[in-house]
C-alpha positions in Angstrom: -105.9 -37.9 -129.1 -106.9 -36.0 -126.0 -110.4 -35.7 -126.8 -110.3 -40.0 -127.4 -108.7 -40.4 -124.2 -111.4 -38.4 -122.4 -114.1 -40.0 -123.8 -112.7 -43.2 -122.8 -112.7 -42.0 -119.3 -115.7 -40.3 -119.5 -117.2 -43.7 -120.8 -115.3 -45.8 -117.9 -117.2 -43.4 -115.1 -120.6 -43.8 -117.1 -120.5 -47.1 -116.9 -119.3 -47.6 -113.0 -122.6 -45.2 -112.2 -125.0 -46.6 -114.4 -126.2 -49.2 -112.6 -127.5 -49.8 -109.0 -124.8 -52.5 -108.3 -122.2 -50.3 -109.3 -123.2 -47.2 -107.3 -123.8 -49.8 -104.7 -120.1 -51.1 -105.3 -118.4 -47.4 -104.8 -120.6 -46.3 -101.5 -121.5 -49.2 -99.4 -118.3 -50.3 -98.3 -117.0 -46.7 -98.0 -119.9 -45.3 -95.5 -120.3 -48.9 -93.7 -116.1 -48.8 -93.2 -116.3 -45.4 -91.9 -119.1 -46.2 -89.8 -118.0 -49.2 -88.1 -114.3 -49.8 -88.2 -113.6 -46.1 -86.2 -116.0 -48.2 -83.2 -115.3 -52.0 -83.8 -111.1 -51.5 -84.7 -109.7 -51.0 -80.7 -108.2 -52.7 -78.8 -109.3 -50.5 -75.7 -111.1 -52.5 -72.7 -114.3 -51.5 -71.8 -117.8 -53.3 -70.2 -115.7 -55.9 -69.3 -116.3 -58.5 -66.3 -113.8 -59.4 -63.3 -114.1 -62.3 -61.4 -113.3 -62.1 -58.3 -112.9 -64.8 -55.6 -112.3 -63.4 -52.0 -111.5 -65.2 -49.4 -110.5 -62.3 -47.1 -112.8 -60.5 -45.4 -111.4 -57.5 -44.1 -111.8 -53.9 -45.1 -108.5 -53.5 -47.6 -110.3 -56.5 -50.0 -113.5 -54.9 -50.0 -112.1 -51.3 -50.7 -110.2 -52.2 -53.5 -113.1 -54.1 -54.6 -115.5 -51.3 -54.8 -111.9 -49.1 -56.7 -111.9 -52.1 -59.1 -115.9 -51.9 -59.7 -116.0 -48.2 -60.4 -113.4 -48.4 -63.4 -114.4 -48.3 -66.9 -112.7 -51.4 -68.2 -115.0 -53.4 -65.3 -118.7 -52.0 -64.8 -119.1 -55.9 -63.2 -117.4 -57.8 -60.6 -118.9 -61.5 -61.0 -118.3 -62.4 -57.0 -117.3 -66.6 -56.8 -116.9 -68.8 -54.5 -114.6 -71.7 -54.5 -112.1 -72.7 -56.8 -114.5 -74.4 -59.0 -116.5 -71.5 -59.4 -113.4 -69.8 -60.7 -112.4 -72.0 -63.0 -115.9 -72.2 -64.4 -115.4 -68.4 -64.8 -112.8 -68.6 -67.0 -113.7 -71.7 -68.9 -117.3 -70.6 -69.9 -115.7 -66.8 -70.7 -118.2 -65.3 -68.2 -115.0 -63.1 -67.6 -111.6 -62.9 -69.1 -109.8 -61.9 -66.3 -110.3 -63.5 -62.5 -108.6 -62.3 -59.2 -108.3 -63.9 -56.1 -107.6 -62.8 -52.8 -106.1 -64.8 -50.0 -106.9 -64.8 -46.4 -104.8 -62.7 -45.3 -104.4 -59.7 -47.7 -105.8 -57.2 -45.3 -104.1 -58.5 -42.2 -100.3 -58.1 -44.3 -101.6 -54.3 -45.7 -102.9 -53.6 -42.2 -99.2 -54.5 -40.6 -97.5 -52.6 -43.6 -97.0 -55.6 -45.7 -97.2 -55.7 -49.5 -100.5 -57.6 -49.6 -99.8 -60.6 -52.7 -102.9 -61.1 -54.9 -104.0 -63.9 -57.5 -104.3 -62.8 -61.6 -105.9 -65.4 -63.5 -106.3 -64.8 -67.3 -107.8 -66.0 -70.3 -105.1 -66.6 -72.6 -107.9 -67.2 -75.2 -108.3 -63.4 -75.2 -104.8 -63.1 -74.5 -104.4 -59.2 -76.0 -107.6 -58.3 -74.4 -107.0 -59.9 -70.9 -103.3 -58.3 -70.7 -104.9 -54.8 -71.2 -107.6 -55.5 -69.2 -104.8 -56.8 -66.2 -103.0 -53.7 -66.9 -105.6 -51.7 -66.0 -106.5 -53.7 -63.0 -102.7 -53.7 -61.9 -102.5 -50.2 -61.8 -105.6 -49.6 -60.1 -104.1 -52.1 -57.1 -100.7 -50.6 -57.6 -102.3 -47.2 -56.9 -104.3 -48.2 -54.0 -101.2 -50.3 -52.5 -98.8 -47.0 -52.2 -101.4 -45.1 -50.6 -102.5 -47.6 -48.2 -98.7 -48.1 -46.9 -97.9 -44.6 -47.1 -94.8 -44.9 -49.3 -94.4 -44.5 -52.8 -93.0 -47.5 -55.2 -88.7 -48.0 -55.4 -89.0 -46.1 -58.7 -91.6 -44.7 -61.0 -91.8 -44.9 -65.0 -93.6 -42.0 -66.3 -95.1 -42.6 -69.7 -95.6 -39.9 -72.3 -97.2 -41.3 -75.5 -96.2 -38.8 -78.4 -98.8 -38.0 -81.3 -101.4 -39.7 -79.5 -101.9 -38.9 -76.0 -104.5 -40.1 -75.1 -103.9 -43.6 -76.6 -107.1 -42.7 -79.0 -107.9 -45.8 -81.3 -109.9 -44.3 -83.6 -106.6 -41.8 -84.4 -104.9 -45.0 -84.9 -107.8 -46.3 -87.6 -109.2 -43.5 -89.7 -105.8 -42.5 -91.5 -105.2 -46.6 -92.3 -108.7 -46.6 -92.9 -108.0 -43.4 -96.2 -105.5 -46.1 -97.2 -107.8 -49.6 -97.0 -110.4 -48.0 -98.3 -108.7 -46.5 -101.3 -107.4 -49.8 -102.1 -110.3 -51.0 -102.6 -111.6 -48.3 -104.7 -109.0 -48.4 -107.0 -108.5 -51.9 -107.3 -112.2 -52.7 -108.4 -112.7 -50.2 -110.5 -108.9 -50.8 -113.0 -109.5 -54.9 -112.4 -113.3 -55.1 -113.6 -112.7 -52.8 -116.2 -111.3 -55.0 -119.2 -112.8 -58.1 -117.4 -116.3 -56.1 -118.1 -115.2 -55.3 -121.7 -114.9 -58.7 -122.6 -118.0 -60.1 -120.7 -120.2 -57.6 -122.6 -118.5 -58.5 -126.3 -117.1 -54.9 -126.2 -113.7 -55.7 -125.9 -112.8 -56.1 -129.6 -114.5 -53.0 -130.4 -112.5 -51.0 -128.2 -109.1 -52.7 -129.8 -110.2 -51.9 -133.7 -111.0 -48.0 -132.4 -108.0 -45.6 -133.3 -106.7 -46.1 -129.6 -103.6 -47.4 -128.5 -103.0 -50.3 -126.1 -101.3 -47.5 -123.8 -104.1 -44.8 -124.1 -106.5 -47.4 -123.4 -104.6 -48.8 -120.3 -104.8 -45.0 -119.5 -108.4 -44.4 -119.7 -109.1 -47.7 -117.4 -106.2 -46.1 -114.8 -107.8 -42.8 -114.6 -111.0 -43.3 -113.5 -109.4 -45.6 -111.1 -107.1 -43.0 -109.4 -110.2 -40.6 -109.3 -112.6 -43.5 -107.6 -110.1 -44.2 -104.9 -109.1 -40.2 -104.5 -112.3 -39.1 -104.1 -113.1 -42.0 -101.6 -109.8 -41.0 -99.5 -110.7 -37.4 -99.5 -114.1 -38.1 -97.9 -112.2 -40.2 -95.0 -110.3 -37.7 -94.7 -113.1 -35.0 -94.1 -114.7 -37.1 -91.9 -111.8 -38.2 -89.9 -110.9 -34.7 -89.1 -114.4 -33.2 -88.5 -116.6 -35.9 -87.5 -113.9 -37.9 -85.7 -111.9 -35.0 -84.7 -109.0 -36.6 -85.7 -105.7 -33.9 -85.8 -104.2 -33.4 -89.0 -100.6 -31.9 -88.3 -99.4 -32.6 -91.8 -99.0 -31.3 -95.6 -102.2 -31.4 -97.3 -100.3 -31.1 -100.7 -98.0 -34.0 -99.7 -100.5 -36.6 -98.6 -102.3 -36.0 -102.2 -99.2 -36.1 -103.9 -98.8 -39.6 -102.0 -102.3 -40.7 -102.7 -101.2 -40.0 -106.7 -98.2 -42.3 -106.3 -99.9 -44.9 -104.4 -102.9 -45.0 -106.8 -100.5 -45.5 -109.6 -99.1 -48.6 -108.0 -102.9 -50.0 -107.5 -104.2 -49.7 -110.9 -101.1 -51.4 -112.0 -102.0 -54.4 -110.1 -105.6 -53.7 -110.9 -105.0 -53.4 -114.4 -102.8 -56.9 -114.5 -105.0 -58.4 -112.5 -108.1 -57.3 -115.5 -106.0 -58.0 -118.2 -105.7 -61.6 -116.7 -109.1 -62.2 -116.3 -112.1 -63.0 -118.9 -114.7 -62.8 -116.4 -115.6 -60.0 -113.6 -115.9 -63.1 -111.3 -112.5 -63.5 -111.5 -111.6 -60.1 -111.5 -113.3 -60.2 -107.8 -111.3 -63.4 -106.9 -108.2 -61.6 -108.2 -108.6 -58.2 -106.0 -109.5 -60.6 -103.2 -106.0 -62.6 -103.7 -104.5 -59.5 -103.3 -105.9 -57.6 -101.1 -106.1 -59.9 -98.1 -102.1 -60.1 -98.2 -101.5 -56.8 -98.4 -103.5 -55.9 -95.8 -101.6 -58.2 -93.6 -98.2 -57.6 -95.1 -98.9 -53.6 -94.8 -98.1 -53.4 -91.2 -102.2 -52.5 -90.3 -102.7 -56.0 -88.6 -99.5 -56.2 -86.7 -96.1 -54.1 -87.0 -93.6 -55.4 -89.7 -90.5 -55.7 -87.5 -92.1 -58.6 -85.8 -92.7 -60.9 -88.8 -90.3 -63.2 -90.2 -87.4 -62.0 -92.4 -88.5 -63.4 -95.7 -92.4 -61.4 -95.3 -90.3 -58.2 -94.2 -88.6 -58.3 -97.5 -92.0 -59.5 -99.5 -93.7 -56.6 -97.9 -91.6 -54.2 -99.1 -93.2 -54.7 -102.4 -96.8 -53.8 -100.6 -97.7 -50.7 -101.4 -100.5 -50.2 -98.8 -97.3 -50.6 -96.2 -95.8 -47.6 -97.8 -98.9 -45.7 -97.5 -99.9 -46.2 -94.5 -97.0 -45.1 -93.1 -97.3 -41.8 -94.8 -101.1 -41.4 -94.1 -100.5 -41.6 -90.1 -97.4 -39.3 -90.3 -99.3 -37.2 -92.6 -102.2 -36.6 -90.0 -100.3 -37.7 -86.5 -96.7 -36.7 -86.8 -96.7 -33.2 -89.3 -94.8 -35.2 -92.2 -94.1 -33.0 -94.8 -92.2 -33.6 -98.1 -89.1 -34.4 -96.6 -90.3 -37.1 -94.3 -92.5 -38.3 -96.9 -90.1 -38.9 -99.5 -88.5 -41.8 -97.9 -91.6 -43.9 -98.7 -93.0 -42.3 -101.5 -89.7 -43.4 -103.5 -91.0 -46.7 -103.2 -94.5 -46.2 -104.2 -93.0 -45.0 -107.5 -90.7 -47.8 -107.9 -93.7 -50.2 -107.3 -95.5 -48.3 -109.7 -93.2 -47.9 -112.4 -93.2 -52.0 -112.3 -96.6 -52.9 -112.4 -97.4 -50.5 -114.5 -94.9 -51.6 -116.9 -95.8 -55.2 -116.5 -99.4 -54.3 -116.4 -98.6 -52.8 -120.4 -96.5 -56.0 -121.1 -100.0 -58.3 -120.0 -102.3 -56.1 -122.0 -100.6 -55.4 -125.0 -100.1 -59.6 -125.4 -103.7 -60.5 -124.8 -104.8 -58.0 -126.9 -102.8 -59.4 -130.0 
């Protein structure tokens, strides 16, 4: 029974690297993910344009001018004149954030007065503008207390645990293990029986002395070994090509991505079982990933979605993992800490696994 169950698997592998298209399936989106979500994912500010229209010309405006030009988040200062100008600004997106400064912003500073100044901003862009007004407030917030020679009422000091630095890509590589093996083990379990029955295969495969379950086993497996392979390399390269920290368990992050791929191929193999073609096996894993994704918590945090889609995404298993991949690598989460969501992953798996078993076995009757 072993030896038939291995073949199967063995059989499952040949056939996902065979052909071009399937090599191409299991390493494009893996090295082009890693390659571009690390530098297009963040929502840091950088290159950006300020606006500017000044209509004071004493030393304080120009001072905190040349501050404001020699920032990171704003290499150019796009100088206008007139209110027309500034509104063109804005409404052509030559800049995303505008400042003006009146007429007498140097005079106030210059009698100790809290000089008052203008934030325009695109709510278009509206994450990127308020990050990019943060950092311009605390640049003129900065140059403010030392030109009067007092510090503010009251100062918040911010300390930003497991990330520092605010480092973006620390914040996408581990949700990256988890997207990525998603996808891995959702195309490989949901083309499987769709491929079976486009090639005529299918009814050979149910006449051989294999069971329904070993046979939903043999299309899991490869699965779980497609996905943990492509986590694994993330997971090397987020630590030594990223230089991303990993604080965590090694043992409990694999013992996670076990659980976890156990839930996807019971989705992948109901949404194969399902299908007759692998056309709609790509519609299917597009159905469900695209939900997920958003449900999982990646996009935008749970707590701030209504209450009906924080229930619903309880039942995403990417939301479980996720949270266990970033505690895994950020926060030192060992089995304990883990646990907590990695009970769900094997209550998710236990039903779509089981339903998966119910869909199969019926079809194949």
């Amino acid at each position: 029974m072993g030896h038939r169950l291995l073949t199967l698997i063995l059989k499952e592998l040949q056939s996902l690297w065979r052909s071009p298209q399937g090599r191409r399936l299991l390493i494009m989106p893996l090295f082009l993910q890693l390659l571009i979500f690390p530098f297009s994912s963040s929502m840091e500010v950088k290159n950006s344009t300020l606006a500017v229209y000044n209509q004071d010309a004493g030393a304080e405006s120009v001072e905190l001018l040349q501050r404001l030009g020699q920032a990171r988040a704003f290499p150019t200062l796009l100088m206008v004149h007139g209110d027309g100008a500034l509104r063109r600004a804005i409404d052509e997106q030559q800049a995303m954030l505008a400042i003006r400064f009146p007429a007498d912003f140097s005079r106030r500073l210059e009698s100790g007065q809290t000089g008052e100044l203008q934030a325009i901003i695109d709510g278009r862009h509206s994450n990127s503008a308020l990050i990019a007004f943060s950092y311009a407030q605390q640049i003129i917030s900065s140059y403010e207390t030392e030109r009067l020679g007092r510090p503010p009422p009251s100062v918040i000091t911010v300390n930003n645990l497991y990330n520092p630095n605010l480092e973006y890509r620390w914040f996408v590589l581990p949700s990256l293990v988890a997207i990525i093996s998603t996808l891995g083990a959702l195309v490989v379990t949901a083309l499987s029986v769709a491929r079976e029955r486009e090639e005529g295969t299918f009814e050979q495969l149910l006449v051989s002395p294999l069971t329904p379950g070993l046979i939903m086993a043999g299309k899991a497996v490869p699965g779980l070994l497609v996905s943990s392979t492509q986590a694994s390399i993330i997971v090397l390269a987020a630590v030594f090509c990223y230089g991303v920290p990993f604080t965590g368990s090694v043992l409990a992050l694999y013992v996670a991505m076990l659980c976890y791929g156990l839930a996807l191929v019971g989705f992948g193999l109901m949404i194969s079982s399902v299908c007759h073609t692998q056309q709609q096996a790509f519609l299917g894993v597009f159905t469900f990933m695209v939900p997920a994704t958003v449900l999982s918590g990646y996009m935008a945090p749970v707590e701030n979605m209504p209450l009906f889609f924080q229930y619903v995404s309880a039942a995403d298993p990417l939301r479980h993992f996720i949270v266990i991949v970033k505690g895994v690598f950020l926060k030192g989460f060992g089995f304990s800490m883990v646990w907590p969501h990695l009970w769900p992953l094997l209550v998710i798996a236990s039903v779509t696994l089981s339903v998966a078993y119910v869909v199969f076995t019926r079809r194949a009757v």
